[in-house]
C-alpha positions in Angstrom: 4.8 49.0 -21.4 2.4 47.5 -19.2 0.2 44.4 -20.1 -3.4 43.9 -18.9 -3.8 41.1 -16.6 -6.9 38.8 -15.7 -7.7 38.4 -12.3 -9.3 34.5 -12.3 -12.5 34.7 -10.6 -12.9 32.1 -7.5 -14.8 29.1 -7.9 -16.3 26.8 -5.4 -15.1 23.3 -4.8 -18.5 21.6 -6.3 -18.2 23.6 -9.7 -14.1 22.6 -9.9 -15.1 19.3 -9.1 -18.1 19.4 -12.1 -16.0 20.8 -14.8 -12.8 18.4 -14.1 -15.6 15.5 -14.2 -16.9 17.2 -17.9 -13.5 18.0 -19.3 -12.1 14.1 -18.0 -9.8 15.1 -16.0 -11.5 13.1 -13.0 -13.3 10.6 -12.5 -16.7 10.8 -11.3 -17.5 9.0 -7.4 -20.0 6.5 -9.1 -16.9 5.5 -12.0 -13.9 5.3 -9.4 -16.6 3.2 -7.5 -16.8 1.1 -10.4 -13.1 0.8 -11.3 -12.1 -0.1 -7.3 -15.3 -2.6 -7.3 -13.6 -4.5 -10.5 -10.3 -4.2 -9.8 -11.2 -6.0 -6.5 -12.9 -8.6 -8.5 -9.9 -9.0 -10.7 -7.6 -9.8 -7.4 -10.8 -12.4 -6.0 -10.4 -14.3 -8.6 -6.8 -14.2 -9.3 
């Protein structure tokens, strides 16, 4: 018996990049900008 297989459809990096950032698998540039800006902060003061 043979099964029917799906083929996934390439995707470009930009739309990979877009749904990883919806679904919160990644961070977006401007929140990883954040996060490293704080973090800095956090040794500054430390």
């Amino acid at each position: 018996m043979i099964k029917s297989s799906t083929i996934p459809t390439p995707i470009e990096m930009d739309e990979l990049e877009a749904l990883l950032i919806e679904f919160g698998i990644l961070e977006s540039d401007e929140e990883a900008e954040k996060l490293i800006a704080a973090e800095n902060a956090a040794k500054a003061t430390a």
